[in-house]
C-alpha positions, 0 to 999 in steps of 0.5 A, spaced: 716 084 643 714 079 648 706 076 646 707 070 649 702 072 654 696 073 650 690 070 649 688 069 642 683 073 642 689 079 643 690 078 637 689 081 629 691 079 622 691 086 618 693 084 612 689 079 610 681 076 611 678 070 612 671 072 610 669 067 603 671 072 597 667 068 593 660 066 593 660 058 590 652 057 591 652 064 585 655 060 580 649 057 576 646 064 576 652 067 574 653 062 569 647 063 566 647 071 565 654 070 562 652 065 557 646 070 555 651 076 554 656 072 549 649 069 546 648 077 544 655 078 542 654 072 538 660 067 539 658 061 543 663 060 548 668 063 552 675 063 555 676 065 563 682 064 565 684 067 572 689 072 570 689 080 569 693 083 562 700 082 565 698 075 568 700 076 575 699 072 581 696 077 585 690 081 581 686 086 584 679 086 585 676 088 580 680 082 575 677 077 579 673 074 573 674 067 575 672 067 583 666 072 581 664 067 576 665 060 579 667 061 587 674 058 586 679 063 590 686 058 588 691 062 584 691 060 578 685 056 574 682 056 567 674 055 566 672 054 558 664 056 558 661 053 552 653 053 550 651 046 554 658 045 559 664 049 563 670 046 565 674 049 570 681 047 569 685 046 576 693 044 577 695 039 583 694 045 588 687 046 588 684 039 586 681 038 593 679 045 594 677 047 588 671 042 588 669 044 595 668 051 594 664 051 586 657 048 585 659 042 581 653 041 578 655 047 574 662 047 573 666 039 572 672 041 575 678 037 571 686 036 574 689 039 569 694 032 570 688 029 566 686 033 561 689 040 558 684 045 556 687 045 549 684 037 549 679 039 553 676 044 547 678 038 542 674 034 544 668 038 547 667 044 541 662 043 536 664 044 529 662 050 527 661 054 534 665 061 536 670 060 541 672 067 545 677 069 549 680 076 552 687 078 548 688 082 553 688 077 559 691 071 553 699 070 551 701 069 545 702 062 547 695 061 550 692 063 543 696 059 538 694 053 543 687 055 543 687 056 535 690 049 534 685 046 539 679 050 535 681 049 528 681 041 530 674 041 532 672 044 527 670 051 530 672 058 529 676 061 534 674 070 535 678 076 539 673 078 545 676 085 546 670 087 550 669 084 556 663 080 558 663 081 565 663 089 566 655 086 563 654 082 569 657 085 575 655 090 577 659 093 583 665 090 581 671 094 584 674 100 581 682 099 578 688 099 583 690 107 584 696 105 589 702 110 590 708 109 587 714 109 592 721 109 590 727 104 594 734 108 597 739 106 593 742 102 599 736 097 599 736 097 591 743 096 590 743 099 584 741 105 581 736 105 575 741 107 569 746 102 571 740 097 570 738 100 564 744 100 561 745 092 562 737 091 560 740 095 554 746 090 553 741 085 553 737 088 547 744 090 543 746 082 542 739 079 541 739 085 535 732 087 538 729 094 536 727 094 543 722 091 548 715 092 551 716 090 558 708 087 561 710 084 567 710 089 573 715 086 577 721 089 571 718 094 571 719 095 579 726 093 579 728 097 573 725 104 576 727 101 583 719 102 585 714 100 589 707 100 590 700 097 592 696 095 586 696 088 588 695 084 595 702 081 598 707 084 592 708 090 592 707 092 585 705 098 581 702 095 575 705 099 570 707 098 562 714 099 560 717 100 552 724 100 553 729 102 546 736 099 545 738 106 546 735 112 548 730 114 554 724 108 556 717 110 555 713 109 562 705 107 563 702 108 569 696 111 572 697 119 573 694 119 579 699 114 583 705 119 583 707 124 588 710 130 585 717 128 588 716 119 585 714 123 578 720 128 578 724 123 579 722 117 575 722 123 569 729 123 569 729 116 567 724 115 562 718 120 559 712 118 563 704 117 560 698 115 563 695 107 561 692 110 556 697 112 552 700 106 551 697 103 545 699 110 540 706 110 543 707 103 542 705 103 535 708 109 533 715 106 537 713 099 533 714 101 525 719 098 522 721 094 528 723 088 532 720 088 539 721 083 544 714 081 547 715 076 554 712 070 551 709 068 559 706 076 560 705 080 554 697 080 553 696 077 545 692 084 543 699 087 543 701 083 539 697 085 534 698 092 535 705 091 533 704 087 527 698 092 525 704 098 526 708 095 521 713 092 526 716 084 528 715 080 534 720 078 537 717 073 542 721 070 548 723 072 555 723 078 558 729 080 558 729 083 565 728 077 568 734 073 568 738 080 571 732 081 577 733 073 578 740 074 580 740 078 587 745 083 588 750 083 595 745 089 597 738 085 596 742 079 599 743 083 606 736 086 605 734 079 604 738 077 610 736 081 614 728 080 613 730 073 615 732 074 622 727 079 623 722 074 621 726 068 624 724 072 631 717 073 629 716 065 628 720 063 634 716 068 639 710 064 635 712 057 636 714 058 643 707 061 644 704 056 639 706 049 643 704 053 649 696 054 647 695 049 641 696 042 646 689 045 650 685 044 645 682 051 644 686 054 639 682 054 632 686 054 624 684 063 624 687 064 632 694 061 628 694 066 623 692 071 627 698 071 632 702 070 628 701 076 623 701 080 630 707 077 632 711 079 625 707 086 625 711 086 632 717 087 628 715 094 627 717 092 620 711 088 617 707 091 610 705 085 608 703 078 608 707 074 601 701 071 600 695 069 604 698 064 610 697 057 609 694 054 616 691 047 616 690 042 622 688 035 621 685 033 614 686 041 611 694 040 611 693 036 606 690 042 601 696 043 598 693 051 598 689 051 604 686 058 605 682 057 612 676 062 612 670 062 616 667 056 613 672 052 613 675 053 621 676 048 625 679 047 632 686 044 633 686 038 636 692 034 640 695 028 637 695 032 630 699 036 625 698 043 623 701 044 617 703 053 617 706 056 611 706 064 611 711 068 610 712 076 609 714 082 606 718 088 610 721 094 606 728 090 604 726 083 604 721 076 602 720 071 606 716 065 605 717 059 611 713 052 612 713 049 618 710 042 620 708 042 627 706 036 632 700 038 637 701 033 643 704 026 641 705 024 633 703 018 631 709 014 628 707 014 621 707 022 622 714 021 624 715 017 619 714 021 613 715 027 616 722 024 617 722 022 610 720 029 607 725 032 612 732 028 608 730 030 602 729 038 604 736 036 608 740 033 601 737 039 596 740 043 602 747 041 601 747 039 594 753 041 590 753 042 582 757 044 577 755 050 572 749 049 567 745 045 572 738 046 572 732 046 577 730 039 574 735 035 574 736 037 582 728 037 583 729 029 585 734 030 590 728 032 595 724 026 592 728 021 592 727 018 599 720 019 598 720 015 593 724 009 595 717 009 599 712 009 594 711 016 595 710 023 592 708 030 593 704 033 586 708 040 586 714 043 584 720 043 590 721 050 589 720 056 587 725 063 585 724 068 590 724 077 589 727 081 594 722 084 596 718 083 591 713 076 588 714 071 594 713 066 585 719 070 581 721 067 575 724 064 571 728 059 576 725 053 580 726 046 582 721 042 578 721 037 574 719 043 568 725 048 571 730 048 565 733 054 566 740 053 569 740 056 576 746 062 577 749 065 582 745 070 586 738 067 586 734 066 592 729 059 592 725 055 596 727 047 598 720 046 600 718 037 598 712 035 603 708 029 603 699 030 603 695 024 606 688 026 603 683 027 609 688 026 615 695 031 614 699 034 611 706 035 611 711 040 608 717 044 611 720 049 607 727 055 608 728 059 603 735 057 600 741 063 596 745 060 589 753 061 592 759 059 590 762 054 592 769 051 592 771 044 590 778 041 590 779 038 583 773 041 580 774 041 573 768 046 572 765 052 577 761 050 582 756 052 585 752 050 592 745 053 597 745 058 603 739 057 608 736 063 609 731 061 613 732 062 621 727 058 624 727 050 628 724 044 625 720 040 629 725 036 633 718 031 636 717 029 629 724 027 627 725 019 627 732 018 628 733 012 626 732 014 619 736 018 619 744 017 618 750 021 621 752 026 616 744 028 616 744 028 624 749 032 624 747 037 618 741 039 623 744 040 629 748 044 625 742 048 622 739 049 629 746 052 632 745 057 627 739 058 628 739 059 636 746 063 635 742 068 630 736 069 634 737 067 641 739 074 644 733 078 641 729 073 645 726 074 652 728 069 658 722 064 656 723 065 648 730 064 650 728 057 654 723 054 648 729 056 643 734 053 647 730 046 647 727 046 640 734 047 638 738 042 642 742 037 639 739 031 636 
């Protein structure tokens, strides 16, 4: 598809909206009808955490809890509302953003850097109050951090089944109904029972009875299924009681299944509505050990295991480790959404470098082209995650989402800063590029060129087995800090195949202690914030392989990059650069140019010819 032509205007985002989703000026009004419904339920404070009952990053509507109460829209936040102050706890993403979208009079926003809510009800808590939390939307680790934070101020801390919002929300959107699609065997490169078989084997030598899967994405990995209860991940949200031997049992709601999707799922596991879940569980539970996901199995089921007569057993999901390593089916799939989504940035940025310089391109116009052109593939069902579009001083919003409130224009002699990605029926992609309009300054090329060596030594690191995502996490960093510099979140995050853009349990971070594997796919994305001037980050997605070391004592292991699209040669100081490092990125550039040249129109084919020449 060639689009270069088009005016902005010509252009439409599907799958995302740029209206406020939440209403900040609300929050005192809120906040004060919520006080008044624990008063009647008589428990003096009240645990909000943005999070649904398998503690996804994407919930739907009707789970946006905390948007609805406080007006903060970021991914992930906790507010602790008590009789006389509330506090909205916000990790390094959202520092910046957070304060400018709640009434701060209301709720104090608190880094979570600086205190941790546990603290925070310590020293705030007066002895004797009641502190509620939801079990259902509470892990296990959650409530025994709060229970130790209440004990110690003295107060009393109390399970909330009911919820307080369904009292102050009055057109609150109904629960998901998404129908349920199932993968081809060629696109899921294994079938269901030789999946269910490893899961299995997993609970065998854990000694486990059995475990209740609460995270969708092992559930939609298991039965090799999809569907659209969230926005861009394409979960259906679903329970899953998976026995040592024997048939699963299967939670979702009737209604999300064809007659074909339920025949099919039938020969793999006994299927029940949502509401079974409790009865089948605590009968399955009795005189058993049951492995619970310590990071998604909400609290409340927990206690049903107990009550039922059985053991919990708390720790990883056993899927997780299995779903993480990607096999040489989602490799390709994975692959070949990189080249088709390669070709949908590079029309993009051809038309990008184009238009921007004028003047009159705005942060919405960005987005909008350049979902028009990934749906020109013919093979866009979604965004990953909403697309991170920040010119001047919002680049340096770690999380930036642009409304209408926030739009601005991009003007020549700044940055922009794009981070998006895609779903496609075979793959995941997520991408951030920095872009110059006009001329950088030479400090912008200057920490651009710093973030670009640390993104270029994680690329080519080579590491033995057992490594792990935290001791590789200051290869990224370490030219930035030889500057005094640094950027407040993880370098990289692990990836599903068409599945979460976030997919744990690996990441490159100074927390990541899981040993990376062969097989897992994760981001290499460093960057560097100027609070109230730029933001810059670059990102490629980056495949665990083999690798082949000469008088190797151990098996070792390296990165493949994914990612097809052109760094932005304009912002690169080669004076700070060294050979090795020169030749590193002219040699990604003739990948990417050979990869996606002959797919290109003769303008498309001429910007990438440029954008990729040799240093």
């Amino acid at each position: 598809m060639t689009v270069h032509h088009k005016t902005p205007h010509a252009f439409k985002a599907v799958f995302q909206t740029f209206d406020d989703l939440a209403d900040g000026a609300a929050g005192p009004a809120r906040l004060a009808a919520l006080r008044a419904e624990l008063a009647r339920l008589n428990v003096d404070g009240y645990v909000v955490p943005r999070a649904d009952a398998h503690q996804n990053e994407y919930v739907p509507p009707c789970e946006e809890r905390l948007a609805f109460l406080t007006g903060f829209t970021g991914s992930a936040g906790t507010v602790i509302v008590l009789e006389d102050t509330a506090a909205l706890f916000v990790d390094g993403r959202y520092t910046l953003q957070a304060p400018a979208q709640v009434d701060t009079g209301a709720f104090t926003v608190v880094p979570l850097s600086q205190t941790r809510p546990d603290a925070w009800v310590e020293a705030n808590l007066r002895r004797g109050a009641r502190l509620a939390y939801d079990p259902w939307r509470t892990t296990i680790d959650g409530r025994d951090r709060l229970a130790k934070a209440v004990g110690a101020a003295g107060g009393i801390l109390v399970p909330l089944e009911a919820d307080p919002f369904t009292a102050i929300w009055p057109d609150r959107p109904e629960p998901p109904r998404a129908p349920v699609r199932l993968l081809d065997l060629s696109v899921a490169g294994e079938d269901t029972a030789a999946k269910l078989r490893r899961v299995q084997e997993k609970l065998t030598e854990a000694k486990l009875d059995g475990a209740l899967i609460s995270d969708p994405h092992g559930a939609a990995w298991l039965f090799n299924m999809r569907g659209g209860d969230v926005a861009h991940t394409p979960l259906p949200l679903a329970w899953c009681i998976v026995p040592r031997e024997g048939l699963p049992e299967l939670f979702l709601e009737p209604l999300k299944l064809s007659h074909e999707v339920r025949a099919a799922l039938a020969g793999h596991a006994r299927l029940h509505g949502t509401g079974d879940l409790d009865t089948v569980l605590a009968a399955f539970a009795k005189d058993r050990k049951v492995r619970l996901d310590q990071a998604t199995a909400p609290v409340r089921l927990a206690g049903l295991i107990e009550a039922a007569g059985g053991t919990v057993d708390k720790g990883t999901d056993p899927i997780a480790l299995l779903k993480a390593s990607k096999n040489p089916a989602e490799i390709a799939g994975m692959r070949a959404a990189h080249v088709r989504d390669g070709l949908a940035l590079v029309r993009f940025l051809a038309w990008f470098d184009a238009e921007a310089p004028k003047g009159h391109l705005t942060e919405i116009e960005a987005v909008e082209a350049l979902e028009t052109f990934r749906r020109g593939t013919g093979n866009l069902t979604d965004v990953s995650f909403p697309t991170i579009a920040g010119a001047g001083e919002n680049g340096a919003i770690v999380h930036y989402r642009v409304t209408r409130k926030t739009n601005r224009s991009i003007h020549p002699g700044e940055l922009f800063l794009l981070d998006s990605g895609a779903q496609y029926p075979d793959g995941t992609t997520d991408i951030t590029r920095t872009l110059a309009v006009g001329t950088p300054t030479a400090e912008m090329r200057r920490h651009y060129t710093l973030v670009l060596k640390g993104h270029l030594a994680l690329s080519r690191a080579v590491f033995p087995d057992g490594i792990n995502g935290a001791q590789l996490d200051p290869l990224a960093r370490q030219y930035l800090w030889a500057a005094g510099l640094d950027f407040d979140h993880g370098t990289g995050h692990g990836v599903g195949a068409g599945l979460s853009v976030h997919e744990g349990p690996a990441r490159i971070s100074q927390l990541g202690h899981l040993a990376l594997a062969e097989g897992m796919i994760l981001s290499n994305e460093p960057g560097y914030y100027r609070t109230g001037a730029y933001g810059i980050r670059i990102e490629n997605l980056i495949l665990v392989e083999r690798r082949g070391v000469e008088g190797a004592e151990k098996p070792c292991l390296g990165f493949s990059t994914l990612t097809l699209v052109p760094y932005d040669r304009r912002l690169i100081d080669l004076s700070l650069l060294d050979g090795a490092e020169r030749e590193q990125v002219d040699a990604y550039h003739a990948l990417v140019a050979e990869a996606l040249a002959g797919d290109l129109d003769e303008v498309e084919r001429e910007w990438l010819t440029q954008a990729t020449a040799p240093l």
